[in-house]
Structure formats: structure tokens, C-alpha cells
VOVEXGU-862748 format. One record per residue (C-alpha): x, y, z; residue in one letter. Coordinates in nm, 3 decimals, padded with zeros to 5 digits. Layout:
ATOM       x       y       z residu
ATOM       X       Y       Z      a
...
This chain:
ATOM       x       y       z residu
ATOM -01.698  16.662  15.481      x
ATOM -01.928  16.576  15.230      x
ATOM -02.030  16.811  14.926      x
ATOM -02.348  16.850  14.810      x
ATOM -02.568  17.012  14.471      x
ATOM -02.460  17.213  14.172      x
ATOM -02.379  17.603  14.172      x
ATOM -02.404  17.858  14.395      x
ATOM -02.150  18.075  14.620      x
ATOM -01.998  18.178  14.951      x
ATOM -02.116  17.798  15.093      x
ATOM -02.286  17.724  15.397      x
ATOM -02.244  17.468  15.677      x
ATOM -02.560  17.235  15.637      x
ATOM -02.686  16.968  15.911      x
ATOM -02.939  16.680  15.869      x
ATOM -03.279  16.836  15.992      x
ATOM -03.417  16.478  16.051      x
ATOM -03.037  16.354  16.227      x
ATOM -03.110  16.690  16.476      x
ATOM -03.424  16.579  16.580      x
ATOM -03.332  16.266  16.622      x
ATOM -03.029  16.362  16.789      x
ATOM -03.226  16.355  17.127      x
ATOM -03.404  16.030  17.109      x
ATOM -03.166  15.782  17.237      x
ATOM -03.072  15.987  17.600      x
ATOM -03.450  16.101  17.627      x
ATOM -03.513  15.708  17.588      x
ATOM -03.213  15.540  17.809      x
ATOM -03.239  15.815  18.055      x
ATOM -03.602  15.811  18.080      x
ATOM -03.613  15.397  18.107      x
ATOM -03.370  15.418  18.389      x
ATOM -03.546  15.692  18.591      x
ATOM -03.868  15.469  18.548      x
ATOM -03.638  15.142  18.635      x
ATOM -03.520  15.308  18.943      x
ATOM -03.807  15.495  19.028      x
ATOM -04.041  15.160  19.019      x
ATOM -03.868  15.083  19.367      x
ATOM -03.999  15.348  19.542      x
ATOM -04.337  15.319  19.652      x
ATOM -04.485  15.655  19.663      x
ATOM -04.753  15.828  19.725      x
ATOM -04.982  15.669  19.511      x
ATOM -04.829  15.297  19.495      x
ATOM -04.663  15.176  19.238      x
ATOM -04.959  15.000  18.983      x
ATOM -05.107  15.385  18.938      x
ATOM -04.806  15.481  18.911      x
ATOM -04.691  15.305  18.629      x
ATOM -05.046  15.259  18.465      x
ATOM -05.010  15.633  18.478      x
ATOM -04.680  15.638  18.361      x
ATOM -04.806  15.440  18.091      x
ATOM -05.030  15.673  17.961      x
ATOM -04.820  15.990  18.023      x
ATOM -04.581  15.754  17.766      x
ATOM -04.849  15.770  17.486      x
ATOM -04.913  16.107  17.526      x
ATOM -04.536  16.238  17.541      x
ATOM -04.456  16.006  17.241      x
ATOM -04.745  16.163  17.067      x
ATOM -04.735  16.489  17.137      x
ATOM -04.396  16.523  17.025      x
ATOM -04.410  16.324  16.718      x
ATOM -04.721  16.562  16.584      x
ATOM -04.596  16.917  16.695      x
ATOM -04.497  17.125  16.445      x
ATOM -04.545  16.906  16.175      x
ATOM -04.680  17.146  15.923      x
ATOM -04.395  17.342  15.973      x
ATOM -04.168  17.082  15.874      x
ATOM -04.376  17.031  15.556      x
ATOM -04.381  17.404  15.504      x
ATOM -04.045  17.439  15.498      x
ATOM -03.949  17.133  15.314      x
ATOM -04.233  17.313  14.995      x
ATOM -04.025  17.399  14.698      x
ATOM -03.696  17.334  14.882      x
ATOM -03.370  17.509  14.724      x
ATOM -03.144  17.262  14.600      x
ATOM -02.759  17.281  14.810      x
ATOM -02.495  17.444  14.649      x
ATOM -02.150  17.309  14.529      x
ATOM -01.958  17.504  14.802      x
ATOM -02.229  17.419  15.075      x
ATOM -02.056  17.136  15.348      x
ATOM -02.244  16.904  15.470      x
ATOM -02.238  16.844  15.790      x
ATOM -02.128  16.482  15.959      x
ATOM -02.373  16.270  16.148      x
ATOM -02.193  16.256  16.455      x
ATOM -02.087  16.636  16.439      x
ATOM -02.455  16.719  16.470      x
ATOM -02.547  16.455  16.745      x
ATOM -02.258  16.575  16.945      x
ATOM -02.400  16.959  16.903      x
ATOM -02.736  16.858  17.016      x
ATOM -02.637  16.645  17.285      x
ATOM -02.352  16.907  17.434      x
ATOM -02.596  17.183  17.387      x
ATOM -02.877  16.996  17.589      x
ATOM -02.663  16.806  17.822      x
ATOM -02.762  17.032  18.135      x
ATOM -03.124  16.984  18.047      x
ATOM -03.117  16.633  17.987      x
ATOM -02.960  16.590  18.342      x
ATOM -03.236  16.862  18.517      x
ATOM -03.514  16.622  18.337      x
ATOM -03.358  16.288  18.451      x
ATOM -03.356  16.428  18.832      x
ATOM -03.675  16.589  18.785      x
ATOM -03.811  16.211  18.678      x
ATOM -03.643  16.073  18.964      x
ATOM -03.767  16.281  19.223      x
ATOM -04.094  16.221  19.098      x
ATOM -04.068  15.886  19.137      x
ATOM -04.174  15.944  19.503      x
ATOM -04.527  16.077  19.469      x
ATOM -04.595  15.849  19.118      x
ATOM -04.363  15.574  19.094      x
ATOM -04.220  15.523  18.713      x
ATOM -04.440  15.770  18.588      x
ATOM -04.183  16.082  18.525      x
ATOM -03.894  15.853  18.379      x
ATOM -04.191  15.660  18.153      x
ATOM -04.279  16.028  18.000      x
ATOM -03.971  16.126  17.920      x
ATOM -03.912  15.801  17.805      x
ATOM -04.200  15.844  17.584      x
ATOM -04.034  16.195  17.429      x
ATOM -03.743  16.000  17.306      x
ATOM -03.989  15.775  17.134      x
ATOM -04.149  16.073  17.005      x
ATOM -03.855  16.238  16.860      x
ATOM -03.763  15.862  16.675      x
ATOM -04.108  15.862  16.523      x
ATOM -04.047  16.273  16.421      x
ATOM -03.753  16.129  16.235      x
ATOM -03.953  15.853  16.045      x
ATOM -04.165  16.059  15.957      x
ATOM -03.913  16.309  15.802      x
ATOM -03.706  16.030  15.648      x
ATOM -04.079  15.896  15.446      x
ATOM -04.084  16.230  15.364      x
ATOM -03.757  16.226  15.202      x
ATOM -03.774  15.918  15.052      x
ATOM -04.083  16.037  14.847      x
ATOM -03.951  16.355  14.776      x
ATOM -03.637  16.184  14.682      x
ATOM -03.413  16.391  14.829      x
ATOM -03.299  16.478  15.166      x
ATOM -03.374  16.754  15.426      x
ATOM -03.111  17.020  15.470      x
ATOM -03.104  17.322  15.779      x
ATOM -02.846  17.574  15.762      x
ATOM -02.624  17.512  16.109      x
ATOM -02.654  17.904  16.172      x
ATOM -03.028  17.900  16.144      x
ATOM -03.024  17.632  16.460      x
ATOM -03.026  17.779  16.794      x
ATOM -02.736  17.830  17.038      x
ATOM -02.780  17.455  17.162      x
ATOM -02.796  17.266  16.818      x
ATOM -03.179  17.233  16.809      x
ATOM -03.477  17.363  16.672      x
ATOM -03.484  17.267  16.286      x
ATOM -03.801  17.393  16.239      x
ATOM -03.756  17.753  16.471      x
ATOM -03.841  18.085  16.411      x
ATOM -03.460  18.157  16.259      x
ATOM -03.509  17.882  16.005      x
ATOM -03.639  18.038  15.631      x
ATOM -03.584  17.742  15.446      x
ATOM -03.420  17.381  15.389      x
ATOM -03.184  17.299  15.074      x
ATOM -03.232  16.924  14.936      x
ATOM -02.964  16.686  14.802      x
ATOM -02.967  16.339  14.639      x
ATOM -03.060  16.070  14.835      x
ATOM -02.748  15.966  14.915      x
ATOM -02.557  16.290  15.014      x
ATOM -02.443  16.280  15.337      x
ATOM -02.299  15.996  15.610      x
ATOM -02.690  15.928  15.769      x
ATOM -02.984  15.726  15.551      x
ATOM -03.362  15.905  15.578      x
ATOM -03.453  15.971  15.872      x
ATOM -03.133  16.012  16.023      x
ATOM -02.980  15.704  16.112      x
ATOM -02.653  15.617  16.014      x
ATOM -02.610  15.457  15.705      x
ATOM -02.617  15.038  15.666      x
ATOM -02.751  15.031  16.002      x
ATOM -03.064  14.991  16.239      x
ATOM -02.922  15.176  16.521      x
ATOM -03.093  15.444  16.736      x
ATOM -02.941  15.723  16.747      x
């Protein structure tokens, strides 16, 4: 584990806030491209061009919605941020992706049947929205790691502040985020892993 800051004591165990929202991104995306792949065969109830013109705009709107909420509580709570402490660990990358992704995995599966089974009144349309909150959660993450490249220095959650799945950076539990250099950690801004281009 990495080690972050200067003083401090009794450490805590820190995780990425922009690597746990992007944690969900790349199965939102993949799951929700092959619910609209598969879901394009089926003709429906409305045929398949409204369907995915729909689903098209259901994609904007997810992406959007989800890359704007909550937004100003991110920037709240990134305000005057406490700088990590000697005996604070870092959390790895793929510790917090796994955390995420084992905490949601039950919901990612009830969303990708839910898209499926939708595919027979709308074709494409459910698997092209939640496509479009996987996209959403990617552009969250950009937008975090701008704001950590400005701020020069990167966006810190205590892991007990997250809820019982791994999520929710920005929640109710969450007082406050601790910063580190710009190149604490094993993930770049925004969350992806170092020297690479990868999603999530």
C-alpha cells in the first residue's frame, strides 16, 4: 500500500473518490451495450427505429443526468480539503474497483435483466440507458480528475465513510476528503490507472 502526507495519528484506510465512481462505468457500459445488442433483435411493441431513436435519447439523458448530480457536493467537499496523514494507507486501484463491483454485483445483474426484458415493449432502449449511466459515471470521473489536476492534488474518501457496498463518495456519512500529491497512489486523475487509457 501506498503512503500518503505528513503528520497525523491512528491512520485511516483512504480510497480514490474519482476511482469509486468510476468503478461502475465499464459494467454499466458493456452490460448496457449488450442488453441493447441483444435487445435490437426483438421487435417489440413499438418496432425497433423508436425504439432505438428512443433509446438514443434515454442515452443522453442517463449520461447526463449522472454526470451533473451531485456535483456541488463533490466541490463542497473537496473546499479546504485536509491534507492525508503519514499513517493514512492508501488504498489500491483495483482494491476499490473490486469493492464497488462485489458490492453492486446483484444490482448490476437486476439492471441488465431489467434492460433485457424491456427490450420487448422498446427494443434497445433499456440496455442504451444504462449504457448511457456508465458513460455518465466516466464523464463524473473527468470531471473530478480536472478538478484535481487544478487543485494539484488528488481526491481522498475515508473507506469507512463509503457505504456497505463500496459506493457513495459523496453520501451523507462522508464529512470530508484528505488530498495528496499528484502522484500518490497506483490511479492518474480521474481514476484510471496510471500510463494508461483504459476504462475502468
Amino acid at each position: 500500500m501506498a503512503r500518503g502526507g505528513h503528520g497525523g495519528h491512528g491512520g485511516q484506510g483512504l480510497a480514490r473518490v474519482a476511482v469509486v465512481v468510476r468503478a461502475g462505468a465499464a459494467p454499466l457500459w458493456w452490460l448496457g451495450v449488450c442488453a441493447a445488442g441483444i435487445g435490437v433483435l426483438v421487435p417489440g411493441v413499438t418496432g425497433r427505429r423508436i425504439g432505438v431513436l428512443g433509446g438514443a435519447a434515454l442515452f443522453i439523458l442517463g449520461a447526463a443526468v449522472v454526470a451533473y448530480t451531485r456535483r456541488r457536493r463533490y466541490t463542497a467537499l473537496a473546499v479546504g480539503v485536509a491534507r492525508a496523514g503519514r499513517h493514512d494507507v492508501l488504498q489500491d486501484r483495483a482494491v476499490t474497483v473490486r469493492a464497488w463491483r462485489r458490492g453492486h454485483r446483484w444490482w448490476l445483474l437486476l439492471a441488465f435483466l431489467a434492460a433485457l426484458g424491456s427490450a420487448f415493449a422498446v427494443p434497445a432502449a433499456g440496455g442504451m440507458l444504462l449504457a448511457g449511466t456508465g458513460a455518465g459515471l466516466r464523464l463524473k470521473a473527468a470531471w473530478l480528475g480536472r478538478r484535481e489536476r487544478a487543485g494539484d492534488a488528488l481526491l481522498w474518501v475515508r473507506v469507512d465513510w463509503l457505504d456497505g457496498r463500496g459506493g457513495r463518495p459523496a453520501g451523507k456519512a462522508v464529512r470530508a476528503y484528505r488530498g495528496t500529491g499528484i502522484a500518490a497512489g497506483d490511479a492518474a486523475p480521474g481514476g484510471a490507472r496510471r500510463r494508461t487509457a483504459a476504462l475502468v
